[in-house]
ROSE-899986 format. One record per residue (C-alpha): residue number from 1; residue in three letters; y, z, x. Coordinates in Angstrom, 2 decimals, decimal comma. Example, Ala and Ser with C-alpha at 12.3 -4.5 7.8 and 13.67 -1.06 7.14 Angstrom:
// residues 2
1;ALA;-4,50;7,80;12,30;
2;SER;-1,06;7,14;13,67;
This chain:
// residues 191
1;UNK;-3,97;11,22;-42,32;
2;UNK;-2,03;11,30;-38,96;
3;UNK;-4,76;14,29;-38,09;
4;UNK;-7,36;11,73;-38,54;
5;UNK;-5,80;8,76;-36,08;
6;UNK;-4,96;11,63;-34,00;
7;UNK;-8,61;12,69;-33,54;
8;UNK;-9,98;8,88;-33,51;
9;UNK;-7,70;7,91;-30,61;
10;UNK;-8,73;11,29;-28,89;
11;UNK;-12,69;10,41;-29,42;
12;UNK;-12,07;6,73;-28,62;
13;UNK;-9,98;7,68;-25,19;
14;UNK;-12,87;8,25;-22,89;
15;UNK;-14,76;4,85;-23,97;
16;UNK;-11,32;2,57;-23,06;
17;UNK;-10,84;4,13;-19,95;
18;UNK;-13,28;1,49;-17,87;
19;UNK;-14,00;3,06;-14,66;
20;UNK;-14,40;0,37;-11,47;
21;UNK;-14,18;1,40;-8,00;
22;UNK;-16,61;2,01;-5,09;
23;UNK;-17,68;5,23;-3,36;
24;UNK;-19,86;6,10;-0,31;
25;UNK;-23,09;8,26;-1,25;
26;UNK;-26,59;8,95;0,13;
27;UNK;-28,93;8,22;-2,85;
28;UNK;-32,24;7,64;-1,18;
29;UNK;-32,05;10,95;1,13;
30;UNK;-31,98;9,01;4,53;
31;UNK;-29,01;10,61;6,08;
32;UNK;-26,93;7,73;5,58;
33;UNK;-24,27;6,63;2,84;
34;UNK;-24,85;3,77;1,13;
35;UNK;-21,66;1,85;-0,97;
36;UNK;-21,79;2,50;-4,60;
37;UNK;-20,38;0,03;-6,84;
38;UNK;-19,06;2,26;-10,05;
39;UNK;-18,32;0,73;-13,58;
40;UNK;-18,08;2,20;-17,11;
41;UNK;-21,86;0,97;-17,70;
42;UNK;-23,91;1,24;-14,55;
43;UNK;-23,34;1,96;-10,52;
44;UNK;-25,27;-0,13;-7,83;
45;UNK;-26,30;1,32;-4,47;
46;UNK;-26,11;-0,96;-1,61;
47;UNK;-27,34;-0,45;2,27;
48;UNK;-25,95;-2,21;5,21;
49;UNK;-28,00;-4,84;5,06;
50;UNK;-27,38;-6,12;1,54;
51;UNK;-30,05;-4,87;-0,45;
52;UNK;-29,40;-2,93;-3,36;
53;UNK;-31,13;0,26;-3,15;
54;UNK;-30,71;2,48;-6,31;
55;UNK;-28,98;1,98;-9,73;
56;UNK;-28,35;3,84;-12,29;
57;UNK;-27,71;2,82;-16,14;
58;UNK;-24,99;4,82;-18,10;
59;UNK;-25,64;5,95;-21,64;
60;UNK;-22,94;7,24;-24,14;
61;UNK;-24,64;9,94;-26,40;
62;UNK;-23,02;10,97;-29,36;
63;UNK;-19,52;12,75;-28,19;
64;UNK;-20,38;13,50;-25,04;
65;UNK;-18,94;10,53;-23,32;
66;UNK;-19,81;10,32;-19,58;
67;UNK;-22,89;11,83;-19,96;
68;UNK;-25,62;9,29;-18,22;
69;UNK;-29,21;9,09;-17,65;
70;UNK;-30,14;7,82;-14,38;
71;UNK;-32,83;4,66;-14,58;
72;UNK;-35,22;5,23;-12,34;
73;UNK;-35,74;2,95;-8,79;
74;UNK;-38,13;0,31;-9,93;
75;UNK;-39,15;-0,26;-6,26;
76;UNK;-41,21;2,64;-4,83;
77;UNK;-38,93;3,83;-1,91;
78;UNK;-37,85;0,71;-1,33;
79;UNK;-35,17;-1,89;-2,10;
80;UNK;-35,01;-3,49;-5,51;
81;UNK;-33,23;-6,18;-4,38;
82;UNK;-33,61;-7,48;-1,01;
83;UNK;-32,35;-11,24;-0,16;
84;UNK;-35,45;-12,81;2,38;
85;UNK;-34,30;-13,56;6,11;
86;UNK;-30,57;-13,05;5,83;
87;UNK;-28,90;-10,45;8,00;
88;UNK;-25,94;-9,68;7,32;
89;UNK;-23,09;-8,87;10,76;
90;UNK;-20,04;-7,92;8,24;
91;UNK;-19,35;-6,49;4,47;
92;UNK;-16,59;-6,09;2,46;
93;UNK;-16,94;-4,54;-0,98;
94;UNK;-13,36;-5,27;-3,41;
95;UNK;-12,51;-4,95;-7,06;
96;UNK;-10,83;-8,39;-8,38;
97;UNK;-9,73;-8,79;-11,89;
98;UNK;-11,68;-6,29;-13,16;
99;UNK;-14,71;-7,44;-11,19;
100;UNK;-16,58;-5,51;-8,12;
101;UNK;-17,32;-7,62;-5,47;
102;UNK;-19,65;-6,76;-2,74;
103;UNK;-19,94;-9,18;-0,08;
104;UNK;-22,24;-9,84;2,73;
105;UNK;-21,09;-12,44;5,60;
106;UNK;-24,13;-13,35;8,24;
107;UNK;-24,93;-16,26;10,34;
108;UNK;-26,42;-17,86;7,04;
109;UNK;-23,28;-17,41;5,04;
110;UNK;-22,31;-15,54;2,12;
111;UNK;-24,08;-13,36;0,01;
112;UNK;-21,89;-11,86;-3,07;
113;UNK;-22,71;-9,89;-5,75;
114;UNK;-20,55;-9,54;-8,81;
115;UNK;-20,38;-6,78;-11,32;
116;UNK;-18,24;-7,15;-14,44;
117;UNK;-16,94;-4,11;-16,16;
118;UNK;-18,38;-3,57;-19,20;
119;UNK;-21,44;-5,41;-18,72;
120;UNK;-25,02;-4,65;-17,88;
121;UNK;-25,04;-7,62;-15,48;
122;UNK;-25,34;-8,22;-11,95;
123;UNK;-24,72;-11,98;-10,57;
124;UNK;-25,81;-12,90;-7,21;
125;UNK;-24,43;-15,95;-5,45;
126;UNK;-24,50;-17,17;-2,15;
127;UNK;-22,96;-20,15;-0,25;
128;UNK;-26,58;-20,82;1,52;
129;UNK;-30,35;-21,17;0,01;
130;UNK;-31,62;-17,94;-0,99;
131;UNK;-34,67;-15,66;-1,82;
132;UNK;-34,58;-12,57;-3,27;
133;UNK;-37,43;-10,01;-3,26;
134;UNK;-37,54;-8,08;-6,53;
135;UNK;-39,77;-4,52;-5,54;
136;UNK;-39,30;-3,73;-9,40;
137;UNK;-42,93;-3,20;-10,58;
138;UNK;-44,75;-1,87;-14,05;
139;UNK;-45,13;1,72;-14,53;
140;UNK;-48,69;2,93;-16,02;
141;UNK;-47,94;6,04;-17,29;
142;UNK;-45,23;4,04;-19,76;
143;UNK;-47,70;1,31;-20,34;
144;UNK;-50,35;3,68;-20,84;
145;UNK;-47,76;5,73;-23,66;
146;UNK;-46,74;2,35;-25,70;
147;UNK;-50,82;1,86;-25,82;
148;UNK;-51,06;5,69;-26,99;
149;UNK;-48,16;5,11;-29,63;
150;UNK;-49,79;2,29;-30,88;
151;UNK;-53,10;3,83;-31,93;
152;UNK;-51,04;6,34;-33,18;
153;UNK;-48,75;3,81;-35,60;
154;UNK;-52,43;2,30;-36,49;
155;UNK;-54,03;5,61;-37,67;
156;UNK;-50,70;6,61;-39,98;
157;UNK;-50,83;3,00;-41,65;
158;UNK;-54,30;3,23;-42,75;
159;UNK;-54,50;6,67;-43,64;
160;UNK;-51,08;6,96;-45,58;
161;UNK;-49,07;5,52;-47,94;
162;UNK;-45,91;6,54;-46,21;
163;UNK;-47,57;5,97;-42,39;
164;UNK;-44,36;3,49;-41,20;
165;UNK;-42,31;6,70;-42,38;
166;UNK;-44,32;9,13;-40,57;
167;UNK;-44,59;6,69;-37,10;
168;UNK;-40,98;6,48;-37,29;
169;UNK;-40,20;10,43;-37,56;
170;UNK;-42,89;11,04;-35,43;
171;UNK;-41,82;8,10;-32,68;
172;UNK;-37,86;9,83;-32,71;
173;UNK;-38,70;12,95;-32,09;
174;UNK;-41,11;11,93;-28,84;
175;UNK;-38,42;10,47;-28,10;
176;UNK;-36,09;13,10;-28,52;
177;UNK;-38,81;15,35;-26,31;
178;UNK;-38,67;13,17;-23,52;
179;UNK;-35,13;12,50;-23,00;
180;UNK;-34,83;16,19;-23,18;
181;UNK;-37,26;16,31;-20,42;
182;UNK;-35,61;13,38;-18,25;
183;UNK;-32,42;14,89;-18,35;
184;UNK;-33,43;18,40;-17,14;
185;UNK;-35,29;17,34;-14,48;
186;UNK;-32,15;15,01;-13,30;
187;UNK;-29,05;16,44;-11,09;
188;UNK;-25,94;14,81;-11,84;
189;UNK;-24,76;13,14;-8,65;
190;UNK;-22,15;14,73;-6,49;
191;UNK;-18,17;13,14;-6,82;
């Protein structure tokens, strides 16, 4: 019995120990670091200017904790984020309670955003009317695939009496296949 709380606590260790921090980077190749915001769940990218420019979505698989696929850009060599006419003259990026703070101070005001540890969230507040420009767009080859998996869960309903069965084992293991492909073609990122 004391083998088995042993080896929970072991398994369990790497999933408590919430990582939150920041680190400078290049992730979109220009020659110049951008400030990562790092938690347990998901890093954000941001450039001098305020913008966040890359993030990446953590996955626990199994055992192998700290193993992560990296979500793509949404914005097509661009920003994701990008607040409309503020420029910001100073930042100052923090971790506060637990929280990572990454503030931008212009001539407008302040622009913060807030990322909680052990969350999937980002908030953005600011002391001044704001825009943001989202550059996150729809992908057709995915919307293209759900359309081909469709006609594909159609066709095993009607032609079988276990066709839900058959989408389902069939719909795992293109799933499987493609995560399989996604992480080979991905480089983890450099400490």
């Amino acid at each position: 019995m004391r083998r088995l709380w042993a080896t929970l606590f072991l398994l369990a260790l790497p999933a408590l120990a919430l990582e939150a921090g920041f680190k400078d980077q290049d992730v979109n190749g220009d020659g110049v670091p951008e400030k990562i915001a790092v938690t347990n769940l998901m890093d954000l990218a941001f450039d001098q200017k305020g913008q966040v420019v890359g993030w990446y979505v953590k996955t626990y698989k199994g055992t192998a904790f700290n193993d992560y696929t990296r979500a793509p850009n949404l914005s097509g060599n661009g920003p994701v984020v990008a607040p409309v006419g503020f420029t910001p003259e100073k930042a100052e990026y923090q971790v506060e309670d637990g929280r990572l703070l990454a503030r931008f101070q212009g001539q407008e005001g302040t622009l913060t955003y807030r990322i909680e540890k052990g969350r999937y969230t980002v908030q953005i507040s600011a002391d001044f009317p704001l825009t943001l420009r989202l550059s996150a767009h729809g992908n057709k080859d995915l919307i293209r695939q759900s359309l081909f998996m469709n006609l594909i869960f159609i066709f095993l309903v009607l032609q079988f009496p276990a066709g839900v069965t058959l989408y389902w084992v069939l719909s795992n293991l293109i799933g499987l296949v493609q995560q399989w492909l996604i992480n080979k073609s991905l480089k983890p990122l450099a400490a």
